[in-house]
Each structure stands twice: as structure tokens, then as C-alpha cells.
N, C-alpha and C positions, 0 to 999 in steps of 0.2 A: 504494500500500500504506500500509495507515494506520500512522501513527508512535507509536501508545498501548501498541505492547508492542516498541517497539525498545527495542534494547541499547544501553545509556548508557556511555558509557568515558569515561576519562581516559587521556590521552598524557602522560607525563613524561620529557622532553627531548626536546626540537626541534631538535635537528642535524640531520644529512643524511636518519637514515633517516626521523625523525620527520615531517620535511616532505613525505617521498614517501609518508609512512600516510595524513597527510590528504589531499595531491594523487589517490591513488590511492580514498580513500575519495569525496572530489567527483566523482571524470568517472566511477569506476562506481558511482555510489551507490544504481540503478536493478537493475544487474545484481546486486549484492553483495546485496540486499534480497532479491530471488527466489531466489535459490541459499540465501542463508540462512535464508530463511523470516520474517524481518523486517529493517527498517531499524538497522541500524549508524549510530550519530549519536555525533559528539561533545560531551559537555558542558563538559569543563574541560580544560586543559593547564596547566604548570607547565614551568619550565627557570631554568637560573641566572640571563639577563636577557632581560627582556621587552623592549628595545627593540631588541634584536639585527635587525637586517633578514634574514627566514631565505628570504627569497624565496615564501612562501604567507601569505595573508589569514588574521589570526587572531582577525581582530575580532570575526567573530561568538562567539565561545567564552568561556566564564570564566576567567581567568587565575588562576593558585591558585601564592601565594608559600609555603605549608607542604605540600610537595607528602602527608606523610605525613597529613591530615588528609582525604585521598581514601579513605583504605579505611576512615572510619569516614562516611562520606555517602550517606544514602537516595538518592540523585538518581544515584547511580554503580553501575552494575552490574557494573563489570571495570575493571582497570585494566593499561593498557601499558608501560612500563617500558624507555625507551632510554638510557639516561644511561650505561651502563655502572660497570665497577670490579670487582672480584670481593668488595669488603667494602664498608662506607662506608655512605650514601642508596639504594644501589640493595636490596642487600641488607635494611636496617632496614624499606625500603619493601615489599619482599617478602614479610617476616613480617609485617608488618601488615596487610597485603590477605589473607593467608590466614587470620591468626586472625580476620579479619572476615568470613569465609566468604566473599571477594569470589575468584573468579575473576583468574588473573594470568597476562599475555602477555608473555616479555621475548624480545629479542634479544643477551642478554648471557652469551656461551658462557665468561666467565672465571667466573662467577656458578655457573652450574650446575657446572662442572669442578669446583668447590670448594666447596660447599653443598649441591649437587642433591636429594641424599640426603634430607637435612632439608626441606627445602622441598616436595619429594615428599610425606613423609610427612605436613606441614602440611596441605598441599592434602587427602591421605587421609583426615585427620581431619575437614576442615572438608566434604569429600564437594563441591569445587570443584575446579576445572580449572585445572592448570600447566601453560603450553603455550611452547613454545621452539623452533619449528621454525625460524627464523630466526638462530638461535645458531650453526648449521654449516648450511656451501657455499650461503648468501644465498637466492637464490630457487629453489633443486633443492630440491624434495619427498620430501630423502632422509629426514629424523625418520618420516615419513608412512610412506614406504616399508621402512620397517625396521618401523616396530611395527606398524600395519597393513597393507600388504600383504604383509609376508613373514613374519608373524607364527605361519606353520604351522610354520615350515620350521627347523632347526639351523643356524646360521649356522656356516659350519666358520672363515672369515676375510672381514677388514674390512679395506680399504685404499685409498689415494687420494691425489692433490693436493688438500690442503685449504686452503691459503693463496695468495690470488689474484695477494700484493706478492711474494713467491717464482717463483712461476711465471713473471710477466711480468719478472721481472732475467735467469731462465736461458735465457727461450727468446727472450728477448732479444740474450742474448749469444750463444745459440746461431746465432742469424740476421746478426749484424752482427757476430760475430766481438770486440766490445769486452769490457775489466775489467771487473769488476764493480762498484768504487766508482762508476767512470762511467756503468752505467745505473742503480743504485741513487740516486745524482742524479738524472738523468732522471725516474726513477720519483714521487722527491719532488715535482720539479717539476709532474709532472702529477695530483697526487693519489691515487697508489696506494701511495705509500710515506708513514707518518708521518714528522713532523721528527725522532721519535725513533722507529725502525726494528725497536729490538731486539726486541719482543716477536712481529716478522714474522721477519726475516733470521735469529734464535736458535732457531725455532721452536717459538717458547712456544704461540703463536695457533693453531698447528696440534696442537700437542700437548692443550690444553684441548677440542678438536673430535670428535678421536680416540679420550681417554676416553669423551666421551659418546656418539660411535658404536658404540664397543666395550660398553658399557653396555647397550644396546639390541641389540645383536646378540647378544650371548652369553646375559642376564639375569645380570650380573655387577655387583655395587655397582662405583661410581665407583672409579677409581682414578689420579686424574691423579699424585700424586707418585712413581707406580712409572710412567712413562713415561718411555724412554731417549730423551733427543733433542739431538740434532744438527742444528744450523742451515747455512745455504748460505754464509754469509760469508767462508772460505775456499778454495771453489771458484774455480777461474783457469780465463782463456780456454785455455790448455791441456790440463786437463780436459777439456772441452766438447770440443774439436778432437779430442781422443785417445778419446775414447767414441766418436764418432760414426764416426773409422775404425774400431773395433768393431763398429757397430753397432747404435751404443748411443745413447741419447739422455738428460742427466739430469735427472733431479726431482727434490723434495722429497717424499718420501713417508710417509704419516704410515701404518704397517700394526697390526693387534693380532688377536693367533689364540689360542686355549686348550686345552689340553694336557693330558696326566697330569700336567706340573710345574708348571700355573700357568695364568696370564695373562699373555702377552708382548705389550708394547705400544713402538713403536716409531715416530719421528719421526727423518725421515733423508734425506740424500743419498743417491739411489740409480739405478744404471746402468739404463734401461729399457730392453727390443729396441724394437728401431724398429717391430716389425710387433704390439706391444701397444697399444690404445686409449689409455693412458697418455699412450704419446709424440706421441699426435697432440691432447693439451690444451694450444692455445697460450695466450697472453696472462696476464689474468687471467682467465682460469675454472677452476674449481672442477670434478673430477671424484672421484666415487666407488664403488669395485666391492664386491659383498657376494657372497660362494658360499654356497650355501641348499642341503642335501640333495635336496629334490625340483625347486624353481625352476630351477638349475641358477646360472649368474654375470647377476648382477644389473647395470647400468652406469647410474649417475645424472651426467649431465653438464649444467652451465651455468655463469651469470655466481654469483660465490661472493661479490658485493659489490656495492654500491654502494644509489641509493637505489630506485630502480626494482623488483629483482630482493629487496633483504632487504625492502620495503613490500608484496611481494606477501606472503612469507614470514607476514611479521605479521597481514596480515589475512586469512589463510587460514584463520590459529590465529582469528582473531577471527568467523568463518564458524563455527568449529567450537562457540565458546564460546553461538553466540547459537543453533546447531541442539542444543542442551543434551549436544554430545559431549563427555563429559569423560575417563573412563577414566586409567588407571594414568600415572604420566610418563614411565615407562622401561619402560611394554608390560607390568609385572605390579607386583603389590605389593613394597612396597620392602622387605619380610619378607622374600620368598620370592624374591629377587636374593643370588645366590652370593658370598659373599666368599673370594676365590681368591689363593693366595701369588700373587707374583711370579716370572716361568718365571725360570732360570737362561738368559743371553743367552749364554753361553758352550758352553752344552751344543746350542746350537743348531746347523744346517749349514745349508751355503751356499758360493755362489762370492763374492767380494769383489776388488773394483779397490784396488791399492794406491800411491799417487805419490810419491816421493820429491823433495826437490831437493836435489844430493849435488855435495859437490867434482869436477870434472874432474882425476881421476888414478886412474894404476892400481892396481886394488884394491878399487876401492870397490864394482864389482859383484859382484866373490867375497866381499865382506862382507855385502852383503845375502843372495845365496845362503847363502852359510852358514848366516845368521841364520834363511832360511825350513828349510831341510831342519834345523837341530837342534829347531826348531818342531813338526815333522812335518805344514810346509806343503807340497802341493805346486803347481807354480807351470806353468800354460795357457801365461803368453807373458807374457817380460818384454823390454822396449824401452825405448832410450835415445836423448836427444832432446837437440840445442842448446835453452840456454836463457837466463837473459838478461846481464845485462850486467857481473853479480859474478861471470860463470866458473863459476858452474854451471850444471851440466844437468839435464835431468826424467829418470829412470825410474820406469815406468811398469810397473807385474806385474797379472793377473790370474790367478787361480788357479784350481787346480779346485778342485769340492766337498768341503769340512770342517770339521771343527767348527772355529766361531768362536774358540773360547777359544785354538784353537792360533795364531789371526790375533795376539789380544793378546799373546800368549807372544812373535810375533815381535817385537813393538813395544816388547817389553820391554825386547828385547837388545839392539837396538837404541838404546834409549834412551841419551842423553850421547854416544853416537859423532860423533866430531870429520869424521866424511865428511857428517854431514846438515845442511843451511847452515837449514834452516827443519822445522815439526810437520810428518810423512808430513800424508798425506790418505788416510782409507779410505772409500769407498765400497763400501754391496753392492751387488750386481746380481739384481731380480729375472727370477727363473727360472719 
């Protein structure tokens, strides 16, 4: 296939996924040409340094030290975007490729969580393509699958495991029984956890994922700062043990549904049944479920990382750019995307697992009681457990279903009481 009307790109930053764009664009660069209707070639890359050994040949390419000087070059037709940041070079780089009507591919989902909007409309204006499918769950074709294939449908909810260094700490622990600082080590050591963890184990990473699923699932502007989340880092091998005599298995669940009150969007520890799809996403992969009115539940599962699975990601969007599909970024114009309060999480219902860890002495279970029934909690099954080596013990409540806000009430009255040696732990349970 002749090379006189391939797509010319730039790749900007050569980390992990950037090396697997190129790897994957060399061994299929045959297949990737027929399916896209021409040849995919790189012309230049750019990264902070060039002599880094990234493990791929880069000799053949132009090396470009101002990387922003790509989206003003006839020789460049698109440009890719890995470097990440949600502000900074990736960002500046962003708006300049679009007011240069250049086509922009990134995999940087802090970026869109926080900009998308803008940048959307950028691309609208320049009548060029913003494409991100590699921003969320790596190589699952869920972006695709939400704004193209279920694009008929009303999505009623969105939810999932969407962080891969999460998943593989719990179901870790779930299987070996160990803390969690100690596989979160592990984790490090093998590359699934960064040296600095927080924006995985906090659930920042999943939270930035979420909005953009919910975005596209609802037609509802972005809305990451109204996302409630709650990270994995104080879940205990206890937990784990005491869920799964429930039943239960946990995850980190990132959910978001729309209402008469809102948009509720939520990043969480949450109790799965064992016989939900959910609980059977080990390691690191990435799963996602979407409910459509007519489709019925949608279930997108794979690897949510690395460089294999986000390289396919990327140049799928890049498939897309060179068969001239370019279409809306979030499935319709960024007009006619709903800007919707934030639901009341209180007014919500639900069951929720509750943990304590409480003085060993009499009392301290009629004080939790208490605490639930002036709440107008009521309480499934509560259980009390040796625990470790300061003399307290764990209880353990699961409730039946109601409104949330009465959970916080309890927490309330709880709070400053001289029987709790450490924060409860709440978990809900999806139902």
C-alpha cells in the first residue's frame, strides 16, 4: 500500500505506553494499513530525554526537543500525547494541536477528567478529532462501546473496577490472606503500584475514569469534582475474611446513575456477591458494566494497563483518525451535554457493611446498638471477633436497606466515643 497518503503522527512521551505505540505500530504495520485504509507512519517523537534506553529503535524518526512546535508542522497530521499531568505540556500541547486543526490522540484520563469539556469543544470548532479511548480500562473498547455501540440506548447506570493497582492489592489479599501495606509493596515491586501510590490506593485514578464514563453514558458534562471517593487503604485482612463468610467479595468500585436529584457518582469500597461478574475480576484487570434500556447489561472486561493493552487503545483511536472518523468526544455536542446538580448521597438507599474496632468490655455492643436504632438503622447481623494484640476486637454489622444518611447519623454518635480504638470502616454492598 503506497505511503503518499498515510497519516503522519507525532508521539510525545516514550514511556511505557509510548514504546508499545511504536512496537505495536512495526509488527502490525501491514495489518493496521488495511483496516485503516492507509499506512500509519511515524514522523517525529519528543520526550524529556533522548538518550533514555526505552527498549524500541528510534533512530529512524525525528527527534523534536519543543515538542509544542508539532501542531504547527505540514509534515504532521495528528499528534499523540502520553506524557500525562492533568495541567502543564500535556494540556498546552493539547490546545495547540486543536487550534491547529491537527487531530489529537491522548491516553491521559486526568487530562480529560479536568479539561475534556474544553478541548471537546476545541476539536468542534477546528471540525478535528479528540480521541481518548485509552484514558479508561487500557485496552477494553469501552469509550467505543458506550458512544458507538450503545449509542441508541439510555444508559440507566455505569459501574466497575476501574483501577488495575487496586484490584490486584485486594484480591490479593483476598487469596493469600496478607495486610495490605504488604502486598501494596509487592505491588510496587512488580510494577503495578507507583513509588507514590496515592492517586491508585485514594482512588483519585478511578475517580477521573468514572466521570468520563458517566459522561458518555448519561450525555452529562464532566463532573469529576462532585465525585465521592473513597480509597482501599484502610481495608484489613479482616474485612476480606469477614465478607467472604458473607458472601461477599471486595472491590473498589467506581458507580455513577442519574436521577430526578442529580448525578450521583461514586468511587468506593464495596461488598460484591460472589455470584456477580465483578467478583470474578482478578489481578489487575479492569472490568466495566453499563444497563442500556433496550441492550439490556453490557460487561466490558480486560487488562486496564500496561503497555500492550493501552498501545492497542491508542492506535485504534489512530485507525479511527486516518479512516477520517471523527464525531463528537462524549457521543454529542458539548452544547447539548446536560449539566446536572449533584444527587444528595444521603437521600440514597442501600445495605452497607459496617466495622468497628472497639474496647473488649461490657457495653460497648449496646452502645453501638443504641447508636444504630436512634439512627433508624436497622441492623441484618452484627458479629464480634478477637482481634489483635491492643485488646480489641472487630464488630462487624451489616444492615438492611436505608437511607444512607441514617448510616452517617450513626457515625455521628458515634463519633469521640472512648469504646472505638481506630475510624469505623463503611462499606456498601452492591445489590
Amino acid at each position: 500500500m503506497s505511503g503518499e497518503n498515510a497519516l503522519r503522527i507525532a508521539i510525545v512521551g516514550l514511556g511505557t505506553v509510548g514504546g508499545g505505540v511504536i512496537r505495536l505500530l512495526e509488527t502490525n504495520r501491514n495489518l493496521i494499513a488495511r483496516r485503516a485504509g492507509r499506512p500509519i507512519i511515524i514522523t517525529a517523537v519528543s520526550a524529556r530525554d533522548k538518550t533514555k534506553d526505552r527498549g524500541v529503535d528510534i533512530s529512524a524518526y525525528e527527534w523534536v526537543d519543543d515538542m509544542g512546535s508539532l501542531a504547527a508542522r505540514d509534515d504532521i497530521d495528528a499528534v499523540v500525547e502520553l506524557i500525562g499531568g492533568a495541567d502543564g505540556p500535556a494540556l498546552t500541547l493539547a490546545r495547540q494541536c486543536l487550534a491547529a486543526n491537527k487531530p489529537f490522540v491522548t491516553a491521559n484520563k486526568a487530562m480529560i477528567a479536568h479539561h475534556g469539556l474544553d478541548l471537546a469543544q476545541g476539536a468542534e470548532r477546528a471540525g478535528v478529532a479528540l480521541k481518548y479511548e485509552a484514558a479508561v480500562a487500557g485496552g477494553i473498547p469501552v469509550i467505543k462501546g458506550l458512544r458507538e455501540g450503545a449509542a441508541a440506548n439510555e444508559i440507566s447506570r455505569v459501574y466497575g473496577i476501574l483501577n488495575g493497582t487496586c484490584n490486584y492489592i485486594l484480591t490479593t489479599m483476598e487469596k493469600e490472606g496478607r495486610a495490605f501495606a504488604d502486598v501494596l509493596k509487592d505491588a510496587q515491586e512488580l510494577g503495578y503500584a507507583e513509588a507514590d501510590p496515592t492517586f491508585d490506593i485514594d482512588g483519585i485514578d478511578a475517580a477521573h475514569k468514572l466521570s468520563i464514563l458517566a459522561s458518555l453514558a448519561f450525555g452529562t458534562a464532566l463532573d469529576f469534582d462532585n465525585v465521592n471517593v473513597t480509597g482501599i487503604r484502610h481495608v484489613i485482612a479482616a474485612d476480606i475474611a469477614e465478607a467472604a463468610a458473607l458472601g461477599f467479595r471486595i472491590r473498589l468500585v467506581g458507580m455513577a446513575e442519574t436521577g430526578a436529584d442529580g448525578l450521583f457518582q461514586q468511587v468506593h469500597p464495596m461488598l460484591v456477591p460472589a455470584n456477580h461478574p465483578l467478583a470474578h475480576v482478578d489481578g489487575s484487570l479492569n472490568a466495566v458494566v453499563a444497563e442500556g434500556n433496550f441492550v439490556g447489561r453490557l460487561f466490558f472486561q480486560g487488562a486496564g494497563a500496561g503497555d500492550g493493552p493501552t498501545a492497542s487503545a491508542v492506535v485504534a483511536d489512530l485507525i479511527d483518525v486516518a479512516r477520517g472518523e471523527y464525531g463528537p468526544a462524549f457521543a454529542m455536542p458539548v452544547n447539548s451535554l446536560d449539566r446536572m446538580a449533584k444527587a444528595d448521597a444521603g437521600k440514597r438507599t442501600g445495605r452497607v457493611y459496617l466495622r468497628f474496632k472497639v474496647e473488649d468490655r461490657p457495653g460497648v455492643l449496646a452502645e453501638i446498638a443504641a447508636a444504630t436504632r436512634d439512627a433508624g438503622v436497622s441492623i441484618e447481623s452484627m458479629i464480634q471477633r478477637g482481634e489483635s494484640s491492643n485488646g480489641g476486637v472487630m464488630v462487624a454489622i451489616v444492615t438492611h436497606v436505608g437511607e444512607l444518611a441514617c448510616i452517617s447519623d450513626t457515625l455521628e454518635r458515634l463519633s469521640g466515643s472512648e469504646s472505638l480504638l481506630d475510624q469505623p470502616m463503611l462499606m456498601h454492598i452492591l445489590d
